[in-house]
NUSELO-55406 format. One record per residue (C-alpha): y negated, x, z negated; residue in one letter; residue number from 1. Coordinates in nm, 4 decimals. Layout:
N
> Y,X,Z,a,NUM
...
This chain:
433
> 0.0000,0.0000,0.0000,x,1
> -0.3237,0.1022,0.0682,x,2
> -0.5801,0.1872,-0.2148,x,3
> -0.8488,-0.0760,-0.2398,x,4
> -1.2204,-0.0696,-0.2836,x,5
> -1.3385,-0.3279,-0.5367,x,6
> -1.7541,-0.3456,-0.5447,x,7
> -1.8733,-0.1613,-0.8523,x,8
> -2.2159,-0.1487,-0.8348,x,9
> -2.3957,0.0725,-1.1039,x,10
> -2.7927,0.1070,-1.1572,x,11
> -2.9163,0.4454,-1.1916,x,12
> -3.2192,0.4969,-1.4101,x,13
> -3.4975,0.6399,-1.2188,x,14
> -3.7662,0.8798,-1.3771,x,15
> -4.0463,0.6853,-1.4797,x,16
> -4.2505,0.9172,-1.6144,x,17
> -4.5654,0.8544,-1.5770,x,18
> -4.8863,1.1551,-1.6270,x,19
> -5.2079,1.0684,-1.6996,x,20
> -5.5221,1.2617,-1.6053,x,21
> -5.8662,1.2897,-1.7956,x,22
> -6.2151,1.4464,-1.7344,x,23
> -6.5168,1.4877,-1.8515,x,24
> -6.8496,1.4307,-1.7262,x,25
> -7.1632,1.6431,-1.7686,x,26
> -7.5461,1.5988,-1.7222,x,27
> -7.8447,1.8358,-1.7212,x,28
> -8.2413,1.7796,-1.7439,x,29
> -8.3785,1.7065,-1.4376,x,30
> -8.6955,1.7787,-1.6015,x,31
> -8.6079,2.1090,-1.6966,x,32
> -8.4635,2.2167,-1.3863,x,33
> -8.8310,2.1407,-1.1834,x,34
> -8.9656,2.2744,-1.4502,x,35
> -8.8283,2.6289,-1.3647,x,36
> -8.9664,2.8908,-1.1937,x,37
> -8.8794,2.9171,-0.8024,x,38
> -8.6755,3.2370,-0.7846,x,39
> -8.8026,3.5194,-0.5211,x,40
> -8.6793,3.5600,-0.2108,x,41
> -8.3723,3.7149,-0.1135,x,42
> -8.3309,4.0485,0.1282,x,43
> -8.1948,3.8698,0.4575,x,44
> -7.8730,4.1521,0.4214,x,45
> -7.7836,4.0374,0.0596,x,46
> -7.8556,3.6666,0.1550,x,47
> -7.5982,3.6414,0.4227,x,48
> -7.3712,3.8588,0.2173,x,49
> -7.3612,3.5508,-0.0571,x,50
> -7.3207,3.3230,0.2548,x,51
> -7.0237,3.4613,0.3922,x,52
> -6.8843,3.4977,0.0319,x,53
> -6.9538,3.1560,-0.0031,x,54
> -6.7708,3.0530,0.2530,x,55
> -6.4893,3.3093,0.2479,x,56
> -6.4134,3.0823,-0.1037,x,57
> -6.4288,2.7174,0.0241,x,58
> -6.1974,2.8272,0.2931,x,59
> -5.9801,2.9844,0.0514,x,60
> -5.9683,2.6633,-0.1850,x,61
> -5.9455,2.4274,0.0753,x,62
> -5.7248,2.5380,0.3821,x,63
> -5.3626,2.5113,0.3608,x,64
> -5.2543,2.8887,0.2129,x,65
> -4.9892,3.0799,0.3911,x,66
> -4.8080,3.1890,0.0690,x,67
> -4.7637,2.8006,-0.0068,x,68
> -4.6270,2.7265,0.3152,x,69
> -4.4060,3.0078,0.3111,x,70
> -4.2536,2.8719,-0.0161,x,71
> -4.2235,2.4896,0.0749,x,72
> -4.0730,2.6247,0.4297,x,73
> -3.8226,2.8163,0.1803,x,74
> -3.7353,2.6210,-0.1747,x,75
> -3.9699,2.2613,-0.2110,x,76
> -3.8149,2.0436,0.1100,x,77
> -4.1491,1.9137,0.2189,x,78
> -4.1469,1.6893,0.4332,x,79
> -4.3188,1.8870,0.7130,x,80
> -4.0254,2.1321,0.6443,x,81
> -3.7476,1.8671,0.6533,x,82
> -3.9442,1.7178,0.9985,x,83
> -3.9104,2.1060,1.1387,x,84
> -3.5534,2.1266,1.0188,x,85
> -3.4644,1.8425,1.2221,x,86
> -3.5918,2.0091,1.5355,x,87
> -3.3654,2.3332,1.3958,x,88
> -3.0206,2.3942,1.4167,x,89
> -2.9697,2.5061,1.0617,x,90
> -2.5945,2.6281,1.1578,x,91
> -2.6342,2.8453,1.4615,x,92
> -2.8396,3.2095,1.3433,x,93
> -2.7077,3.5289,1.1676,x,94
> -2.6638,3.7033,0.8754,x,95
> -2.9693,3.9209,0.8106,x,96
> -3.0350,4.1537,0.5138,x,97
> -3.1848,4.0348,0.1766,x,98
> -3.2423,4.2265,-0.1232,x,99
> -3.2955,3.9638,-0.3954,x,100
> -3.0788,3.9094,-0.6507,x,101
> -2.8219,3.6436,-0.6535,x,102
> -2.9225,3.2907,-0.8791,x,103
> -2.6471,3.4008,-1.0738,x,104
> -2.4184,3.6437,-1.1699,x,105
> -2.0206,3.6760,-1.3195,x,106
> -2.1561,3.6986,-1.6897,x,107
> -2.4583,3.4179,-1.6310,x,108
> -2.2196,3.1733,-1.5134,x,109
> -1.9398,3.0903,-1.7857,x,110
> -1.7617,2.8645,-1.5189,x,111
> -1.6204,3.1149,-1.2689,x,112
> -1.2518,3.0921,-1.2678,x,113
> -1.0780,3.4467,-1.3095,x,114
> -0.9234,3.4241,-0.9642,x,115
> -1.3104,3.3564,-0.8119,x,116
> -1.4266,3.6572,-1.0281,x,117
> -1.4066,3.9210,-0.8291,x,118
> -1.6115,4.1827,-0.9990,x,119
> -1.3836,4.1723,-1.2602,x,120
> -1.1218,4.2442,-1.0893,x,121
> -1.2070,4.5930,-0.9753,x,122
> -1.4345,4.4997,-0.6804,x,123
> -1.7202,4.7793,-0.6588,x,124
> -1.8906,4.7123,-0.3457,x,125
> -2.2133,4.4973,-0.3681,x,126
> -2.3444,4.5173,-0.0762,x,127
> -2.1378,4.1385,0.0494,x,128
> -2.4023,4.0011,-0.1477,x,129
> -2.7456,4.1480,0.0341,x,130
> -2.7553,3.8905,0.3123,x,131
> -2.8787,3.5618,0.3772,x,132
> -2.8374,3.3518,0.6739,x,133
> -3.1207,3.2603,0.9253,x,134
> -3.1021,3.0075,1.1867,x,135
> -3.2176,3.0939,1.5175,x,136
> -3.5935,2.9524,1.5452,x,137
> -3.6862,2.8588,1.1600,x,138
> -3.5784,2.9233,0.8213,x,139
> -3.3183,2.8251,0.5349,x,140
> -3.4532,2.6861,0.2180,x,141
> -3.2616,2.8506,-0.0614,x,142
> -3.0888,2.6294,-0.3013,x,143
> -3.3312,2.5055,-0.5975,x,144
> -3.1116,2.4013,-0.8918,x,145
> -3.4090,2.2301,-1.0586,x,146
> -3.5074,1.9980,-0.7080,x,147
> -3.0815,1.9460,-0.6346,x,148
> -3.1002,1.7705,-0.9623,x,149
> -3.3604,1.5792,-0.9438,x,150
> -3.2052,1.4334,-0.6388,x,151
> -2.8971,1.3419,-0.7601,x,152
> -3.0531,1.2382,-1.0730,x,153
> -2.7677,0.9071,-1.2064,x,154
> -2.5720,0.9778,-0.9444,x,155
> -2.1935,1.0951,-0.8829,x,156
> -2.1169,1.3797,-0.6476,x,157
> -1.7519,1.4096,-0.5422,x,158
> -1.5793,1.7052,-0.3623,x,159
> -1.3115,1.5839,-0.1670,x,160
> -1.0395,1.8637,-0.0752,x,161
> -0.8084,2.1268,-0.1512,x,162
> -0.8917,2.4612,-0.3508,x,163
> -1.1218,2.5639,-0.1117,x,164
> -1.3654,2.2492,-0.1971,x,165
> -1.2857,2.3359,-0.5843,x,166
> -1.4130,2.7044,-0.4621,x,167
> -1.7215,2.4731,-0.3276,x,168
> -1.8043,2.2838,-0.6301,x,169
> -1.7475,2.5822,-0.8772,x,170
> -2.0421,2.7998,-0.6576,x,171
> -2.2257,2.4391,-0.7208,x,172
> -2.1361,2.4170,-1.0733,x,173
> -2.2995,2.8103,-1.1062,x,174
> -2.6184,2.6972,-0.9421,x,175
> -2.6564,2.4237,-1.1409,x,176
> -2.5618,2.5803,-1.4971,x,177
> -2.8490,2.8260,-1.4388,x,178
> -3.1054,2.5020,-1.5012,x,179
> -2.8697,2.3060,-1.7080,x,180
> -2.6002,2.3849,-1.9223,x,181
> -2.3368,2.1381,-1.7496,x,182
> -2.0069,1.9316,-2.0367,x,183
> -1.6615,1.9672,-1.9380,x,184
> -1.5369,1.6277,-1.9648,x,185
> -1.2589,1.5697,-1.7884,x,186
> -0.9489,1.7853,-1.6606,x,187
> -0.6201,1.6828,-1.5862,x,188
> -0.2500,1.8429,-1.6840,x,189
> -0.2454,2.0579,-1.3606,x,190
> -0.6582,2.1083,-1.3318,x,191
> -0.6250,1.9496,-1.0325,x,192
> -0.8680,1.6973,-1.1079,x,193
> -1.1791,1.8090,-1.2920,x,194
> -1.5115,1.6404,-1.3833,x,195
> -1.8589,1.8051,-1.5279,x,196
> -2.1651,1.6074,-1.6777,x,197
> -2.5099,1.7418,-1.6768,x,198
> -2.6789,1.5186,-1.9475,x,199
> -3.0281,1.5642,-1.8704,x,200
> -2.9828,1.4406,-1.5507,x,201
> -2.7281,1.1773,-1.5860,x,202
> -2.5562,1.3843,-1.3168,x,203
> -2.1404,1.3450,-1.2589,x,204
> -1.9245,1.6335,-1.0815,x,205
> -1.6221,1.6146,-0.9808,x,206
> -1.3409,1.7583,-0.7849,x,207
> -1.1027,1.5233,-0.6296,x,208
> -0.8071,1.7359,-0.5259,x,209
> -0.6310,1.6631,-0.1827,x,210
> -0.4280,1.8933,0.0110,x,211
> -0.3871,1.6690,0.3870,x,212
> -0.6660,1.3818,0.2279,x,213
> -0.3384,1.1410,0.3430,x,214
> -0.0220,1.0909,0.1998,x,215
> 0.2435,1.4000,0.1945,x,216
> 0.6020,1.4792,0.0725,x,217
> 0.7233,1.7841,0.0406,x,218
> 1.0734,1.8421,0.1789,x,219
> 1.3055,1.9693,-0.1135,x,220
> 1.6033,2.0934,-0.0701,x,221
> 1.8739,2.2275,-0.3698,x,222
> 1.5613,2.1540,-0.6082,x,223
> 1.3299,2.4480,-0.3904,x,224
> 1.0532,2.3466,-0.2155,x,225
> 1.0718,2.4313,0.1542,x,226
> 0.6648,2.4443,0.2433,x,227
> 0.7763,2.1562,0.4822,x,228
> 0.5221,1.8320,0.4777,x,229
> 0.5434,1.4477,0.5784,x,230
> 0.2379,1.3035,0.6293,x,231
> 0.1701,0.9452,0.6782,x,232
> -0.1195,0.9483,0.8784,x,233
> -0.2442,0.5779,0.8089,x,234
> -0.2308,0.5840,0.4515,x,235
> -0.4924,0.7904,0.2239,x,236
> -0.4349,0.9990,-0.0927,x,237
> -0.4633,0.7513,-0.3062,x,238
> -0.5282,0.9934,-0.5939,x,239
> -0.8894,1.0646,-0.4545,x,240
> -0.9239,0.7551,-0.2476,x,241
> -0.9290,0.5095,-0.5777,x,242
> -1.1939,0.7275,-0.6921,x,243
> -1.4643,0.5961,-0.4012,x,244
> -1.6208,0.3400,-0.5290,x,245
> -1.7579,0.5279,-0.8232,x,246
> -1.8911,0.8106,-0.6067,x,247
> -2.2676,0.8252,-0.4499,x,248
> -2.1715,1.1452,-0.2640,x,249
> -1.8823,1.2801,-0.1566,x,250
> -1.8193,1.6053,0.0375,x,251
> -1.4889,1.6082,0.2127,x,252
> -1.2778,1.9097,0.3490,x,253
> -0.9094,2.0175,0.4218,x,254
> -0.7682,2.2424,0.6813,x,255
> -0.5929,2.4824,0.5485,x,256
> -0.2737,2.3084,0.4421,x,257
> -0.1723,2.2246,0.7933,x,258
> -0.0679,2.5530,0.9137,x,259
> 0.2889,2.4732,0.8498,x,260
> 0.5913,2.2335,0.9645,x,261
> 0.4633,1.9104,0.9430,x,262
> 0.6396,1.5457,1.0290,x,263
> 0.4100,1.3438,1.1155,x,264
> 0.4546,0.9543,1.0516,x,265
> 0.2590,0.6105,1.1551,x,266
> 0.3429,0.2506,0.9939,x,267
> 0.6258,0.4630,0.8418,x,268
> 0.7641,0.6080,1.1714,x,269
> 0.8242,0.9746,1.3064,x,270
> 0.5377,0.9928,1.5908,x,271
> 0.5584,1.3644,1.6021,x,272
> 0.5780,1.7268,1.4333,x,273
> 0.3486,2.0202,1.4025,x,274
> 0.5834,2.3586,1.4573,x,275
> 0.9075,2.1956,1.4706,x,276
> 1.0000,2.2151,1.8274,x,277
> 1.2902,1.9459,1.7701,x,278
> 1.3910,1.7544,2.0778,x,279
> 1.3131,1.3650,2.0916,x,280
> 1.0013,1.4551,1.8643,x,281
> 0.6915,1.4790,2.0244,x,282
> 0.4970,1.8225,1.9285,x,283
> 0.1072,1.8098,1.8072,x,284
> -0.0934,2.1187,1.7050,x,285
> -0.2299,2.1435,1.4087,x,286
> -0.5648,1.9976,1.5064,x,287
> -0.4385,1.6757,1.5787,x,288
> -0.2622,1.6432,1.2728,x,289
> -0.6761,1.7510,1.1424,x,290
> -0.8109,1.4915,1.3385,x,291
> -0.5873,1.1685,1.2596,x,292
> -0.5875,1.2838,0.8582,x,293
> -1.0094,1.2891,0.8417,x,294
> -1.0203,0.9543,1.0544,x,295
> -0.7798,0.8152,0.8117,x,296
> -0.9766,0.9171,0.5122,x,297
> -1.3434,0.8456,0.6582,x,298
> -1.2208,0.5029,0.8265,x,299
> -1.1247,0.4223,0.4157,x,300
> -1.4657,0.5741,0.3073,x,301
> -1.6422,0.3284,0.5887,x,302
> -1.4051,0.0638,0.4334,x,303
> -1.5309,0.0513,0.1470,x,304
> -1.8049,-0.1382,-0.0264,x,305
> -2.0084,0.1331,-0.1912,x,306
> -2.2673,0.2739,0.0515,x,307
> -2.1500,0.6368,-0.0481,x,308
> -2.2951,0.8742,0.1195,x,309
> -2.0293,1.1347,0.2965,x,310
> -2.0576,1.4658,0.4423,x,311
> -1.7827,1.6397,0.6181,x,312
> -1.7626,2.0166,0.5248,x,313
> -1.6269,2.1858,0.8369,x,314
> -1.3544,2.4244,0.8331,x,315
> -1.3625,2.7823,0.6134,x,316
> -1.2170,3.0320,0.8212,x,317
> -0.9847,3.3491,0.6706,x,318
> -1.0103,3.6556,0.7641,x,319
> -0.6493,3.8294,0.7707,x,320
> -0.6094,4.1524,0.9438,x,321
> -0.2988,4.3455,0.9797,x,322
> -0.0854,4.0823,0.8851,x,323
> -0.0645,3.7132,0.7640,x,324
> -0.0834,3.6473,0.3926,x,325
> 0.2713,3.7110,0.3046,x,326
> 0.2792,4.0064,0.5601,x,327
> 0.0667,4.2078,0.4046,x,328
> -0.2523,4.0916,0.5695,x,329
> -0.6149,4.1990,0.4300,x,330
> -0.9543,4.1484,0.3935,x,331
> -1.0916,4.4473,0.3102,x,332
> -1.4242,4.4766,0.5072,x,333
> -1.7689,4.5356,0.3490,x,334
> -2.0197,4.4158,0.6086,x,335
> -2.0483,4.1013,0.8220,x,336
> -1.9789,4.0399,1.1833,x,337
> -2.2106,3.9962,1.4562,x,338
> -2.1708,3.6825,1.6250,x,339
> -2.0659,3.8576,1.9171,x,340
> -1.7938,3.9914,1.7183,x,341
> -1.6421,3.6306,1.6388,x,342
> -1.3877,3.4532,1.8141,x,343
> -1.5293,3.0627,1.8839,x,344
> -1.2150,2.9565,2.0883,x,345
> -0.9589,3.0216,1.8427,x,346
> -0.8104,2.7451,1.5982,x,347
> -1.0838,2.7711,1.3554,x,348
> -1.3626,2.6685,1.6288,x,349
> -1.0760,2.3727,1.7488,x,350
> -1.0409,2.2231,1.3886,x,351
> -1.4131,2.2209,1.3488,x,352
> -1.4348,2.0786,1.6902,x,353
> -1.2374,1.7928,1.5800,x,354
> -1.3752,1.7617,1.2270,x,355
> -1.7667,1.6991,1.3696,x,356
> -1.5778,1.4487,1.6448,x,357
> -1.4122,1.2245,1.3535,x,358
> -1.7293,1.2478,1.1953,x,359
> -1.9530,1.1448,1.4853,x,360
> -1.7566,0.8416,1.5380,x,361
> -1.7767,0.7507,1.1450,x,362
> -2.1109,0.7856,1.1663,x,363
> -2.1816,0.5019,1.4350,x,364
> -1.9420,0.2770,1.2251,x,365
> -2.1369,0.3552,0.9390,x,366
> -2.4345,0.3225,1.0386,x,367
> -2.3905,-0.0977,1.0822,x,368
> -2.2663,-0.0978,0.7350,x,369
> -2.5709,0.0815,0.5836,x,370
> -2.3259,0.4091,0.5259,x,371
> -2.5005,0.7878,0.6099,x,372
> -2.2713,1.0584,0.7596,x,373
> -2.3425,1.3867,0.8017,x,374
> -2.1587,1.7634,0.8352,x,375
> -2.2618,2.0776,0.6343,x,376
> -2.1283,2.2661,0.9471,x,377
> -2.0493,2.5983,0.7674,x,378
> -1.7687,2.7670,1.0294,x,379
> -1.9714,2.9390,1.2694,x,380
> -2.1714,3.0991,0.9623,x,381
> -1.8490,3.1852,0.7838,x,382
> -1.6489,3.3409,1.0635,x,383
> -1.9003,3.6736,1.0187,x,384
> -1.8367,3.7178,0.6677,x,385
> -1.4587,3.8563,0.6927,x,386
> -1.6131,4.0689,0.3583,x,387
> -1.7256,3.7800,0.1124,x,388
> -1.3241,3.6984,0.0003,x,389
> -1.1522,3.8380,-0.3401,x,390
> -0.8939,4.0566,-0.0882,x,391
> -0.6873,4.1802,-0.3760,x,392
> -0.9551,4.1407,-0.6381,x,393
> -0.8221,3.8404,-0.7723,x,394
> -0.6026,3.8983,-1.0333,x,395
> -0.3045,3.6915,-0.9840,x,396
> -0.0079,3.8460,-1.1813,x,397
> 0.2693,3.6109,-0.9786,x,398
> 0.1255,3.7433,-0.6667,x,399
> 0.0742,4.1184,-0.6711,x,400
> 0.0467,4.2833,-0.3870,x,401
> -0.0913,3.9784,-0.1932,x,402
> -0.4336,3.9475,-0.0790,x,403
> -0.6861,3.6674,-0.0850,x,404
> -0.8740,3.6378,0.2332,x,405
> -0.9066,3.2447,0.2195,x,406
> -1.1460,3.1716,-0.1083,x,407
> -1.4555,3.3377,-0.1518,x,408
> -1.5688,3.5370,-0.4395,x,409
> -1.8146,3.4523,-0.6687,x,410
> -2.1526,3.5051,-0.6545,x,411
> -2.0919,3.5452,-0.3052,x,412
> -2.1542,3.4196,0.0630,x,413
> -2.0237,3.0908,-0.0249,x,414
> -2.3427,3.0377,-0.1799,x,415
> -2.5500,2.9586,0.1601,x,416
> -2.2539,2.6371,0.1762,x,417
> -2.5047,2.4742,-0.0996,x,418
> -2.8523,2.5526,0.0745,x,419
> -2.6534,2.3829,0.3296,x,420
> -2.5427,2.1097,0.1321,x,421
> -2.9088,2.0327,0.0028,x,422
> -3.0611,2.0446,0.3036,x,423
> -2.7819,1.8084,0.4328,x,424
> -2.8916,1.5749,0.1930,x,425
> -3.2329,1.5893,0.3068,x,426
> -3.1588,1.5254,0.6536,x,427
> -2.8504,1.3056,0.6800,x,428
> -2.8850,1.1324,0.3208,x,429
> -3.2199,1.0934,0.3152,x,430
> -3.2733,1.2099,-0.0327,x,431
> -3.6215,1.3636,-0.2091,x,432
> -3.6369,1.5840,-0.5259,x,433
């Protein structure tokens, strides 16, 4: 059965502060001041040297200052930046090199899990985290913790996913903790499921976890699991999906789980296999698999009665060399690509292909249901930073000798996925700090 999505409407409380502004007035003798004495006259050379000071200072109190654009082009979302980011293509640029220091660090941000930490973990190098990412033709605004909560101020924000969306919400979760100190409140047996609360703000958190976003079984055989999958492509997770009608936000993911054998089912029949190669069954690639497990999941979204809004996180490419992650593949590069040094026809460029397709067509369903849509389109950004994973800086004593070249340390270049996420928000949900 599929989940349902009863109405449960909520009302947010709004700031309502309100600031009130007083002056004074003053008054002179009019009397007195005829009274004075007229003062001599000025040399001409010192009297236009007060007039050009003069008006060197009006123009200097009342025309727009540089410096202040600079910084609402960069951190405060104005409006005439959010109009210019519409004309931009926030996702197509390259990494260039920036010396300020990261909004946080592995001892300001309590939350980093030990597998994320990578510093910790022997990593030396620092230089992964001197570059920021400019799109071609205008600029970035870097993520303001104080504004991103005063947007979501009351409201829920959901990551939708597998461990690289947890990886997404805990570089969120540092952000945030370096404005407010955010309440574990929730986490299930497995910490699969995990919610935070940021008091203040009436803010929720949470990570819904989701390996396919649809229904799976793992194939078991003599009590082992095989790595073999069934998913039912009609019918979502309903682990997350109950979870939608309590959520303002949600940002959904997955990708990474479908590199394997997968039997694929519809109205509970075989309609074809990833990697199988079995005759009678027709074979998909993965990305098809992708695309019928995201329209599943954002048809329920559309479905329901909560005008959530969604955004479709695009798919986090690895960077294995030598090898594949039980061959000995690494990551252990310092420096990002170029962008002529990326591959864009290769599977990661065809699963983000079909991600922004299942998302496009949400969108115009959406839109005559009063639901927003948007992408924070991170893969072409992501494929030049083979050097922002743990590698084997990620302390895993079950897994020695293995390399991690799918999550992303942290601080790290994961970070730029929330400037994009904020911006998003701007853009596609509409939403003011």
């Amino acid at each position: 059965m599929k989940p349902s999505c009863p109405v449960q409407d909520r009302t947010h409380k709004k700031d309502t502060r309100h600031h009130n502004h007083g002056g004074g007035n003053g008054g002179g003798s009019a009397a007195s001041a005829a009274a004075a004495a007229a003062p001599p006259a000025l040399p001409p050379f010192l009297f236009f040297a007060l007039l050009l000071a003069t008006l060197f200072t009006l123009f200097m109190l009342f025309s727009p200052s540089p410096l202040t654009i600079k910084r609402d082009l960069q951190q405060d979302g104005s409006s005439a930046s959010i109009r210019h980011q519409q004309d931009c293509d926030l996702y197509r640029g390259h990494w260039v090199p920036d010396f300020r220091a990261s909004s946080y660090t592995n001892s300001s941000c309590a939350t980093i899990p030990d597998s994320k930490n990578c510093f910790r973990h022997g990593r030396i190098d620092t230089d992964f985290l001197n570059w920021r990412w400019k799109p071609d033709g205008c600029e970035l605004p870097r993520f303001d913790p104080r504004a991103f909560l005063g947007m979501v101020r009351g409201k829920t924000l959901a990551f939708v996913g597998d461990s690289v969306a947890r990886n997404h919400m805990e570089s969120l979760l540092c952000l945030l903790s370096q404005e407010e100190t955010p309440v574990d409140v929730f986490k299930d047996s497995e910490d699969r499921f995990r919610t935070w609360y940021f008091r203040r703000h009436e803010f929720t958190l949470k990570i819904l976890w989701s390996k396919f976003l649809v229904m799976a079984n793992e194939e078991v055989i003599n009590g082992s699991s095989t790595g073999t999958f069934s998913l039912n492509l009609d019918e979502v997770d309903g682990e997350w999906a109950q979870e939608v009608p309590t959520v303002d936000i949600a940002v959904v993911s997955s990708a990474h789980w479908f590199f394997r054998k997968l039997y694929l089912y519809e109205q509970k029949r075989l309609v074809g296999c990833v990697y199988c190669n079995e005759p009678n069954v027709t074979s998909y690639g993965p990305e098809h698999a992708v695309r019928m497990s995201f329209r599943a999941a954002l048809d329920h979204i559309n479905g329901c009665s909560r005008r959530t809004t969604t955004l479709l996180r695009t798919f986090s490419p690895a960077h294995f060399e030598n090898g594949t992650w039980d061959t000995g593949g690494a990551c252990a590069r310092t420096g990002p690509y170029e962008e002529g040094e990326i591959d864009l026809g290769g599977s990661e460029w065809g699963f983000r292909k079909v991600q922004m397709e299942e998302m496009e067509r949400a969108k115009v369903v959406g839109r005559e249901r009063g639901k927003r849509f948007g992408a924070v389109d991170v893969t072409r950004a992501m494929l030049m930073r083979p050097d922002g994973h743990p590698g084997e800086h990620w302390g895993n004593k079950w897994m020695r000798g293995y390399n991690d070249c799918v999550h992303w340390c942290l601080p790290g270049p994961i970070d730029v996925w929330n400037d994009f996420l904020m911006a998003a928000l701007r853009l596609e949900g509409g939403m003011n700090s």
